[in-house]
C-alpha positions in Angstrom: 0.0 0.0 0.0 1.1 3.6 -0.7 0.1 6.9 1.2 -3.6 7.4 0.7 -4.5 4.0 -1.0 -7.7 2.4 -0.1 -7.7 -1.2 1.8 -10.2 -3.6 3.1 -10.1 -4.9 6.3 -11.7 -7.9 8.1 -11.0 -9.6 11.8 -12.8 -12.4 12.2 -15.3 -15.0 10.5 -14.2 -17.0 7.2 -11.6 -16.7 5.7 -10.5 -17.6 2.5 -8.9 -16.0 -0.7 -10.3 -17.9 -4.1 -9.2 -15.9 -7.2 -10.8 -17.1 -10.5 -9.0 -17.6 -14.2 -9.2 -13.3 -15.6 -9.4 -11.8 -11.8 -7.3 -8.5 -12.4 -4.3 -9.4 -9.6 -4.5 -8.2 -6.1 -2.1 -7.2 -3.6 -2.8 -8.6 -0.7 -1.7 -7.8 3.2 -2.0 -10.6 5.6 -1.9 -9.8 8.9 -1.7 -12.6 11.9 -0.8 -13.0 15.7 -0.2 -16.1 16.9 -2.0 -19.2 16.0 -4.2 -17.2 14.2 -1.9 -17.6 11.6 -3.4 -21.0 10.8 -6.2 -20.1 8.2 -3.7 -16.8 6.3 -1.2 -20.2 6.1 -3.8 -21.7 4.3 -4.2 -18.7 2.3 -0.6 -18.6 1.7 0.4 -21.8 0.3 -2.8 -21.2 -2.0 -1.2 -17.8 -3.4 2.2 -19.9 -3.8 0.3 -22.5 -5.5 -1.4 -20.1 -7.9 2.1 -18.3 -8.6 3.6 -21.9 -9.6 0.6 -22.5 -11.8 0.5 -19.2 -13.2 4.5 -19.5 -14.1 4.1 -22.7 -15.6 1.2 -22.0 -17.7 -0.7 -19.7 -19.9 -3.9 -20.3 -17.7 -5.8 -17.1 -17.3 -4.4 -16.9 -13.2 -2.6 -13.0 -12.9 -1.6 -13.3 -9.1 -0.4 -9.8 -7.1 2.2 -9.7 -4.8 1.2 -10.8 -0.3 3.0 -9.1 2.1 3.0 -11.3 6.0 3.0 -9.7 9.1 3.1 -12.0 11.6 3.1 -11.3 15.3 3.9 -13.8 18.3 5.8 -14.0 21.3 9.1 -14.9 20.6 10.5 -16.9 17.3 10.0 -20.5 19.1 5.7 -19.3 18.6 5.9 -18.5 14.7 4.6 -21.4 14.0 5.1 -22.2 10.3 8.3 -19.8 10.1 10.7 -22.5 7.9 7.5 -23.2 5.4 7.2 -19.5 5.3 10.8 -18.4 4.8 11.1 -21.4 2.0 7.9 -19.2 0.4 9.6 -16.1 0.0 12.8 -18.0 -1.2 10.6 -19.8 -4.1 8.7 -16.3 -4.9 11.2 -13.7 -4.0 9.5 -10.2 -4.5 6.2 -11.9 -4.7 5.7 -13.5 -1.1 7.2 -11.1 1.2 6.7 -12.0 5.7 7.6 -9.6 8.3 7.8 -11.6 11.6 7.5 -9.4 14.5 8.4 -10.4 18.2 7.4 -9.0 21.7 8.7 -11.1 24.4 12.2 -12.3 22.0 14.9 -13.2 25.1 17.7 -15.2 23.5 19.4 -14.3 20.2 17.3 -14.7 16.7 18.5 -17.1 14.6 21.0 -15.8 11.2 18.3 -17.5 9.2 15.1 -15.0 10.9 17.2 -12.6 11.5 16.9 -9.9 8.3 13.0 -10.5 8.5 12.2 -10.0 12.5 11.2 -6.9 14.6 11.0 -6.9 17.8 11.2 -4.3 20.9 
């Protein structure tokens, strides 16, 4: 998103992100905090799906760019974080994750290390 660009929010409910074959591409912001990761995971390896797909073949699929900001305690609670990093290795530029910590009290590991806030 850019300064003055209009978004859609939603906590809460179903979720799910089903693009169909001519869908002008989105860019979409994923936002999670904990395990509530569990259903934009989902979401996720469907986008990483669709960008496999769409790179393979001429099938009508035009997939936008997700950015991941993902919240939890300490890096031991980001649950998914190897599936996620191997994501943004397989997509670079198009699958991007911001892990952020609160409660981080040893050192980050080299591997998190150029994608994790924390205080």
């Amino acid at each position: 998103c850019t300064l003055d660009s209009e978004v859609a929010l939603r906590v809460g409910g179903d979720f799910f992100f089903d693009p169909q074959p001519g869908d002008s591409p989105v860019k979409l912001v994923l936002i999670a905090g904990g395990v509530g990761i569990n259903p934009l995971f989902s979401i996720l390896l469907h986008i990483a799906d669709l960008h496999g797909y769409q790179e393979s073949k001429e099938n009508g699929y035009k997939m936008g760019t997700v950015k991941l900001y993902y919240s939890a305690k300490n890096t031991s609670e980001l649950l998914f974080k190897k599936n996620i990093l191997g994501l943004m290795n397989a997509f670079p530029g198009k699958i991007t994750c911001r892990f952020h910590v609160t409660q981080q009290s040893s050192q980050i590991c080299k591997e998190l290390q150029p994608h994790v806030t924390g205080k």
